[in-house]
N, C-alpha and C positions, 0 to 999 in steps of 0.2 A: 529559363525564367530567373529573372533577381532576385535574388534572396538579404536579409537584411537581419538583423539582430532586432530581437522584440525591445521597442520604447513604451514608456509610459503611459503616453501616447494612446496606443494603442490596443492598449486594455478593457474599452468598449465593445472595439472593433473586434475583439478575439471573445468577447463574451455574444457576442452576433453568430460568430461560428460555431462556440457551443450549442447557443441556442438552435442552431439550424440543422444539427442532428440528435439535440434531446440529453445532451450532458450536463453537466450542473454547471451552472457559471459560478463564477467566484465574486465578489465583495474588492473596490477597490482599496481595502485593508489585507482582504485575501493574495490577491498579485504583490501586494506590498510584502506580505509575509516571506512570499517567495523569494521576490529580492533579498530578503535577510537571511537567507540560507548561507550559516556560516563556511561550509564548505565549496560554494559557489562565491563568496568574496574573497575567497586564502585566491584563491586562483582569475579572479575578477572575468569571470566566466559570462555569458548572457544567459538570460533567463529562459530564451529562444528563438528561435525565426519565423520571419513571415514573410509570403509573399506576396506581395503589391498589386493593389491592381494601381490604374492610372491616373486615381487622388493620393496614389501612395497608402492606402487603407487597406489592411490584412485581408488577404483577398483567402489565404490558405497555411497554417501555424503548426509547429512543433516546439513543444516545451522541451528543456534541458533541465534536467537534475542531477547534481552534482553532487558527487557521496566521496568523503574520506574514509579511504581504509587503513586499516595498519595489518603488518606482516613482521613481528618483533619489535627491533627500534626502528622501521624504517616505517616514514608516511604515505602514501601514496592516495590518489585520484581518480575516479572513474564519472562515470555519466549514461544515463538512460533518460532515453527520449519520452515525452509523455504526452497525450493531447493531439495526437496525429490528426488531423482534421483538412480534409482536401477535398472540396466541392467537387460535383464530377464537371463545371463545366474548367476548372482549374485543373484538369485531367494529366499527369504528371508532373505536376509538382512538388511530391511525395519524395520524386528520387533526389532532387533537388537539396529538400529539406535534409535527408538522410544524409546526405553529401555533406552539410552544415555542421552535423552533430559529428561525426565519423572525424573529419579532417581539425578539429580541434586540440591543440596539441599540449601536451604532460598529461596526458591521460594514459594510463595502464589497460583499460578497458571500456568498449562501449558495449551496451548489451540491450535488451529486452526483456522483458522479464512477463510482459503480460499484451504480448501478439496476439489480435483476433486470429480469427480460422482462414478468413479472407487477406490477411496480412500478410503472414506470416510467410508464407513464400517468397516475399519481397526481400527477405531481409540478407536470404542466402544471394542474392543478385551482388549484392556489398559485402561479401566475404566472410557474413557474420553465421558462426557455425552453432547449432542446437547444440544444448548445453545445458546439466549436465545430461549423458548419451542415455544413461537409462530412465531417466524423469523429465525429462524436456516436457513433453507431452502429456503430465499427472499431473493432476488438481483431483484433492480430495474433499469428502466432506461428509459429512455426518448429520443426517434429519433427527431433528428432534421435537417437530409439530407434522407430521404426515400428511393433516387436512392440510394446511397450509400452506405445502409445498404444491398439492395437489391442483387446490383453488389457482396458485400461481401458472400451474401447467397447464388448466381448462384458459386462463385468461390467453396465455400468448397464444394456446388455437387460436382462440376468438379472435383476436385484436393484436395479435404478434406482427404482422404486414403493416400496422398503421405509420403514416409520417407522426415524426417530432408533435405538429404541430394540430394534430388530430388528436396524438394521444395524452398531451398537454389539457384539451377541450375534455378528456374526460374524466379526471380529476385521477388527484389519488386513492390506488384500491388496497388493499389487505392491510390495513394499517394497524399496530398491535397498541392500545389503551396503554399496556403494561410499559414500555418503551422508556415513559415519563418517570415511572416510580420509583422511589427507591426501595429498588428492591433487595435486600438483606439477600448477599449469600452465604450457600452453603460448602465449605473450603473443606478439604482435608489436613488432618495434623501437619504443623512445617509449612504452611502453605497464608498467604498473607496480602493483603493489597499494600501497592506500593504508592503510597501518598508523598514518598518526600526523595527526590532523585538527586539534590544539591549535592555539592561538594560538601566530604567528608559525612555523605548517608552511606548504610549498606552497600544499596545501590551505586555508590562512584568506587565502593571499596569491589566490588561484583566488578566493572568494566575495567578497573586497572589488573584483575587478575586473569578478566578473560585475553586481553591484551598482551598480557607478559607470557603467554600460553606459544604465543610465535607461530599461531597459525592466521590466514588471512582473512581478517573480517571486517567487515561495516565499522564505522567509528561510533558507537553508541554511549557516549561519552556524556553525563550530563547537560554539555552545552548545546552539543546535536539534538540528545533525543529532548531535554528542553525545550529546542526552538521547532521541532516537529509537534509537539505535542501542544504549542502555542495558536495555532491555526483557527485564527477568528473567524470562520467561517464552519465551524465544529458548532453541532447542535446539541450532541452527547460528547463527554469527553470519552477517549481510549482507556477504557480499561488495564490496567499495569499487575499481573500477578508475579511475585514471588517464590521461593523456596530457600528455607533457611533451615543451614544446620550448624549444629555447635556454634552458634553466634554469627555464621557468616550466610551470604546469599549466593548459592551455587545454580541460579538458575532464574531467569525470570521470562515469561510471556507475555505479551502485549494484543490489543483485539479491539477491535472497534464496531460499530453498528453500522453497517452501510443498506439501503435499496439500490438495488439495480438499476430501477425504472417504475416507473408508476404503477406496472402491474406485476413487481413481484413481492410476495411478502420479504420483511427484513430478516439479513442474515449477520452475524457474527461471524468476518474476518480474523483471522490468526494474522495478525502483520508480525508480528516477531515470536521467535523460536530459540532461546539460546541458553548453553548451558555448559558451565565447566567439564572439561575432559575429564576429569575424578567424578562428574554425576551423571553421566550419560543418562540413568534412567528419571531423572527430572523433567525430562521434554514429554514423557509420558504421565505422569505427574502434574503437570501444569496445563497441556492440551486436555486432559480427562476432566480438569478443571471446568476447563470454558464449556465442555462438553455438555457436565452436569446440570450447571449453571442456565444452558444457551435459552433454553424453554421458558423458565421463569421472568427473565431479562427482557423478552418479548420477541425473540430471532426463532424463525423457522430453520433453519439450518446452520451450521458449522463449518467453512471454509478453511482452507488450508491451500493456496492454489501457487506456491512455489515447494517444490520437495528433491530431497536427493535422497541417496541412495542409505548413507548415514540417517537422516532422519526419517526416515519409513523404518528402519532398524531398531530407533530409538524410542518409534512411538509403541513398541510391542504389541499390545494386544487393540490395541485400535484401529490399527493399521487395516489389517481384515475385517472391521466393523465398518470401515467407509466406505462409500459409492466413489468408483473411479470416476469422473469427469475430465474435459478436456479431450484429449483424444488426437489437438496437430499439435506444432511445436511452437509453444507458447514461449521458452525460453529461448535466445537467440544472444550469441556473443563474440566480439572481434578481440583477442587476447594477443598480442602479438610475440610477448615472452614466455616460452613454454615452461616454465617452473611456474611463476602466475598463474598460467593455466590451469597446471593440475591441480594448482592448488587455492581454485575460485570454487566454492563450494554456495551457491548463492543460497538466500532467504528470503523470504517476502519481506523484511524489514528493508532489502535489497535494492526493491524493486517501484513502483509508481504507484502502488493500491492506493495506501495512507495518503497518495498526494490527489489520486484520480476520483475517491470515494464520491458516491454521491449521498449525502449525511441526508439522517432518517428527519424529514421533513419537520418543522415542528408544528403543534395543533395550533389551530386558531386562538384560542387564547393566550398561548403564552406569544410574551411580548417581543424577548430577542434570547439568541445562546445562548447556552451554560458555558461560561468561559471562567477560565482560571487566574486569577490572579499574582501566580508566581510562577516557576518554571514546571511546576510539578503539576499533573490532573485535578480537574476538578472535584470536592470530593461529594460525586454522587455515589460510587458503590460503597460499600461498607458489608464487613464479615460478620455472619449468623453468630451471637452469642452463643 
């Protein structure tokens, strides 16, 4: 099958195929956002591929996400596929696409980070190996409305088989009031929202330390997570907490509101996890946060659905407080330099969530997003006096 780089163009045509198994489409400012993914212009990358049918109109699509890492002074490059979407009557065209992403070259790594159950076998066919060996397969999470999750569990009995377009017809269920408000939280000493990520904040003085650490990570850089947290198609902005000591910020997490689908209640994403090697116990500290928090906020659950071995260590006593989920191997990676290797330790900041979310709907009367104005979140959270 032909496969082709995603145009402009074709931005209707790829929100057709969302729509056709029930994912969120995107805002033709939302595709545009993506084209500005500073790390997919250093490298003048594509956005993604599709495959054709015979108007030339995306018959079957995979998106490319392009991430800068650094490992000391050196830059480097990687990419995770997102938005896999392949009609069954386009019945292999999947390998095709893969083939797209895979053979793209200055990349140090291609991987997966959030493989269904049904996928995920696929991925070993392309040499891409589960990663890392003891959490490939753990997503955690933490209930913190019990009914709510439950209601969400009677629903998929019920109505869990329906198509896209049935369950479209029957609006959205479990929907939390709270969602919209601002709701004051409640933070522990040291602990802080982070309203301002520009050059020369805490926060730009936090990435240039975790970077000069020389171990390998995501580039979370002001101007990255910036232009991530810009995403005009955001109904709630992401959440940004902190941990500061002695003047400095040795640790911060990020979280967002996503639903799954029309029938489950909304939950709070952990999209980032990260913390100087002098605070290791910060990861615990900041996830106990959201934890606290996640009920009042209007989230039935607590997600956390990339983990290594290091940070189930790190979250200490939490760790035994969550429900294992997941259960195949959800994480999947082609590294081809074994130092790299050992030393990819991925995160959900990593991975496709924050790109794939499908943002908590907003109520009929409000009119459009809560969108920010500058590089930083918008400021709906705000800390309990």
């Amino acid at each position: 099958m032909a496969v082709r780089p995603i145009r402009r163009s074709d931005y209707e045509g790829l929100n057709r195929l969302h729509r056709q198994v029930g994912w969120p489409e995107r805002s033709q400012a939302g595709w545009r956002w993506l084209e500005d993914n500073p790390a997919r212009r250093d490298i003048e990358a594509p956005v993604g591929w599709v495959v054709s049918n015979q108007d030339d109109e995306p018959a079957a699509m995979l998106g490319n996400l392009v991430q800068r890492f650094r490992k000391g002074p050196r830059t480097l490059y990687a990419a995770t596929g997102f938005s896999l979407i392949v009609p069954p009557e386009r019945s292999g065209a999947s390998r095709s696409l893969i083939q797209a992403i895979l053979t793209q070259p200055d990349l140090f790594a291609k991987y997966t980070l959030n493989a269904n159950a049904r996928a995920a076998p696929l991925y070993r066919l392309f040499g891409l190996k589960p990663g890392p060996m003891e959490t490939h397969a753990l997503k955690l999470s933490w209930v913190v409305d019990p009914l709510a999750c439950l209601k969400g569990r009677l629903l998929r009995r019920l109505w869990g088989g329906l198509s896209a377009s049935d369950a479209h017809r029957l609006g959205e269920r479990l929907m939390n009031p709270r969602l919209f408000e601002p709701i004051p939280l409640v933070l522990p000493r040291d602990v802080m929202v982070l309203n301002n990520i520009r050059a020369g904040s805490a926060y730009a003085d936090f990435w240039r330390d975790l970077a000069n650490e020389g171990r390998l990570v995501a580039d979370r850089s002001p101007e990255v997570l910036g232009w991530r947290l810009s995403d005009p198609d955001q109904t709630l902005p992401p959440l940004l907490l902190g941990l500061m000591r002695g003047g400095r910020l040795i640790g911060m997490a990020a979280a967002m509101m996503n639903k799954t689908s029309l029938i489950e209640p909304p939950c709070l994403d952990i999209i980032d996890l990260a913390a100087l090697e002098t605070a290791p116990d910060a990861v615990e500290i900041l996830a106990g946060a959201l934890i606290e928090n996640a009920r009042a906020l209007g989230a039935a659950k607590v997600r956390l659905q990339v983990t290594t071995p290091e940070i189930l260590d790190q979250l200490g006593d939490l760790a035994p407080r969550a429900r294992r989920e997941g259960g195949w191997g959800h994480c999947h990676a082609l590294i081809e330099d074994p130092e790299l290797a050992r030393a990819w330790a991925p995160t959900p900041y990593d991975g496709d969530y924050a790109i794939c979310a499908r943002h908590i709907p907003l109520p009929r009367a409000w009119r459009s997003p809560i969108r920010s104005e500058t590089n930083a979140p918008a400021g709906h959270w705000v800390s309990a006096s």
